[in-house]
C-alpha angles and dihedrals in degrees: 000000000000103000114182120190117194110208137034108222125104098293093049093051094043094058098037073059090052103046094049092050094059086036117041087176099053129142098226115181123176130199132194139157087215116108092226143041124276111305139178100272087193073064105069097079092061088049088046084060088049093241097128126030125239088271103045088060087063123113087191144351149211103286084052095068095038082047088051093035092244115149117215130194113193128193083023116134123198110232094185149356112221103200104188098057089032096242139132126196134209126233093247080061104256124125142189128197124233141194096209126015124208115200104205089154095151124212128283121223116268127247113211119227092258117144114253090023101120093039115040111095104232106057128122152191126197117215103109145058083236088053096056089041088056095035086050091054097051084042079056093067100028143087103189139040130180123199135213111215133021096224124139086264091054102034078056092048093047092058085052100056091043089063094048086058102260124140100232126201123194114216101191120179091208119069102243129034113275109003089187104047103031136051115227093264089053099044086058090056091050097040089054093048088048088060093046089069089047107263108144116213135221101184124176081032128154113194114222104181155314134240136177124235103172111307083333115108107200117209117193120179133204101270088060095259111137128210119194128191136138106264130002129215131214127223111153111142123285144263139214125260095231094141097096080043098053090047092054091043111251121162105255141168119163085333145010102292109238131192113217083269086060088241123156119211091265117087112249097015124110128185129210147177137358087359093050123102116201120184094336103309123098097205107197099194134107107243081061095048105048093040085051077052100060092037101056085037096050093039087050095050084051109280132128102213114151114215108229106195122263132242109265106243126161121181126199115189104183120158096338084309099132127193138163119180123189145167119004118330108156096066122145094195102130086214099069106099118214134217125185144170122195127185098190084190101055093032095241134149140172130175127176120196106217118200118174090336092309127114104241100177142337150204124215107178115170097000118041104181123147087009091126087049088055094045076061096050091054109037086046085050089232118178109246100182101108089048103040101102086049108038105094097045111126093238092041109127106222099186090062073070090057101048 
């Protein structure tokens, strides 16, 4: 059997994993338009502060997929995909022929709709290794930065220009850090400690338009306040790669529309990961990825695994600041009962969100003990009635809950 994976991110090696395990004979091949193996891309702020090198980044490298008899093509881009002879063919004209197709395409940085966005020279998008190598030689020569989007990425980001020396100011459109993992108290703890390690925020605030004046980019928001610094950097939120699936005719919204199978419309082709779309809900985040991986890998090796959802669950570690977020935990149901314990003097701050008994989502900002345990509880739909007073009590014992 002639398997192709296109793309080399966590969903596309998963399943490349998957499929060789059920077929040790396996014709495995693996295209990307990335430079390098598959890396950690949660890793690239700590190589933008120049903390890790390139290769320690790495998940795995070269002598792994000779080792697996993978074979992987970088810097490669898929032109087309021809549905009918089962071939797809690449943009330098060459083309293979598969039995079953996997689309782990990714998602590319957005672009908000700000004057001046797509022209100025200076601005910039994180999602690469080629991204950070291009973003570490501007900060080189650069004082200031100014970022677009208080997200996890660019809170993150933000921490690593600041090592490098640079005076960083955060432009949010909501009016507190972090809206979808953190509830308004929490955001105020983090936005203190942020601060702390020198990040200035702009917060409520529209962006109107940038415009160059040397090396100087000039932002200027919607209220008429300006902020000037010599590059800016983008991180509002992504979007799927769906343009190679539209052109072969696959049924797409946001996403590519996948089964539980992870199965397209189109016999013998699978989708995965960030460009995946799944009931509805594009997750973004790498536990999805990597279990729609194994899924479309394993079902297109002959499997019949179903692919359930996954409990949303982000994570920022930024200057010993720690915080995991899961579940929902912007719900307005006036039956969801909360319990929360808060230490103003350690920064800490922990909040459970309690529905019939079932944890339905959770904040652990400043201590997250016991956060992977909880990620059980609720994705095991334990009933958590008889502990909740006590649960987040520093001694409690969690795993007594999972037996």
């Amino acid at each position: 059997m002639d398997y192709i994976i296109i793309g080399n991110g966590v969903a596309g090696t998963e399943a490349a994993k998957a499929i060789r395990q059920r077929d040790p004979s396996a014709e495995i091949k693996i295209f990307t338009q990335d430079y390098y193996p598959f890396y950690s891309r949660p890793r690239l702020p700590e190589l933008l502060a120049r903390e890790v090198g390139v290769e320690e980044i790495f998940v795995h490298n070269c002598e792994w997929y000779h080792k697996n008899k993978i074979q992987l093509y970088l810097n490669c881009t898929v032109k087309n995909i021809d549905t009918k002879n089962q071939k797809i063919t690449l943009v330098d004209k060459s083309n293979f022929t598969y039995n079953k197709l996997l689309l782990a395409l990714g998602s590319s940085g957005v672009l908000p709709p700000i004057e001046g966005i797509n022209t100025i020279e200076g601005i910039f998008t994180l999602r690469s290794v080629e991204d950070v190598l291009t973003i570490t030689k501007r900060a080189a020569l650069s004082k200031t930065v100014t970022l677009i989007g208080g997200g996890l990425l660019g809170l993150e980001a933000g921490n690593g220009l600041g090592k490098l020396g640079l005076s960083v100011t955060v432009v949010e459109f909501f009016d507190r850090l972090l809206p979808r993992q953190l509830d308004g108290e929490g955001s105020v703890i983090l936005q203190k400690q942020m601060e702390d390690i020198g990040l200035k925020f702009f917060l409520g605030a529209q962006s109107k338009s940038i415009k160059n004046s040397g090396n100087t980019k000039i932002l200027e928001l919607k209220d008429g306040r300006v902020i000037e610094s010599n590059f800016i950097l983008v991180s509002a939120g992504i979007k799927p790669n769906i343009i190679l699936a539209q052109e072969t005719g696959i049924s797409v919204n946001k996403g590519i529309l996948a089964n539980d199978r992870m199965e397209t419309n189109i016999t013998h082709i699978y989708a995965a990961g960030d460009v995946a779309e799944h009931k509805g809900r594009i997750y973004g985040i790498w536990p999805a990825a990597q279990r729609q991986g194994v899924i479309a890998g394993s079902n297109m090796a002959g499997g019949n695994e179903m692919y359930m959802g996954t409990v949303p669950s982000t994570s920022l570690k930024v200057a010993g600041i720690h915080l995991t977020s899961m579940g929902d935990i912007l719900t307005e149901d006036k039956t969801v009962e909360q319990v929360k314990v808060k230490n103003s003097s350690k920064n800490t701050y922990k909040k459970l969100f309690i529905k019939d008994g079932k944890l339905v989502g959770a904040i652990f900002l400043g201590d997250t003990k016991n956060a992977y345990e909880m990620g059980q509880l609720m994705e095991k739909k334990v009933d958590v009635s008889k502990y909740k007073e006590k649960i987040l009590e520093t001694d409690f014992d969690v795993k007594v809950m999972l037996q």
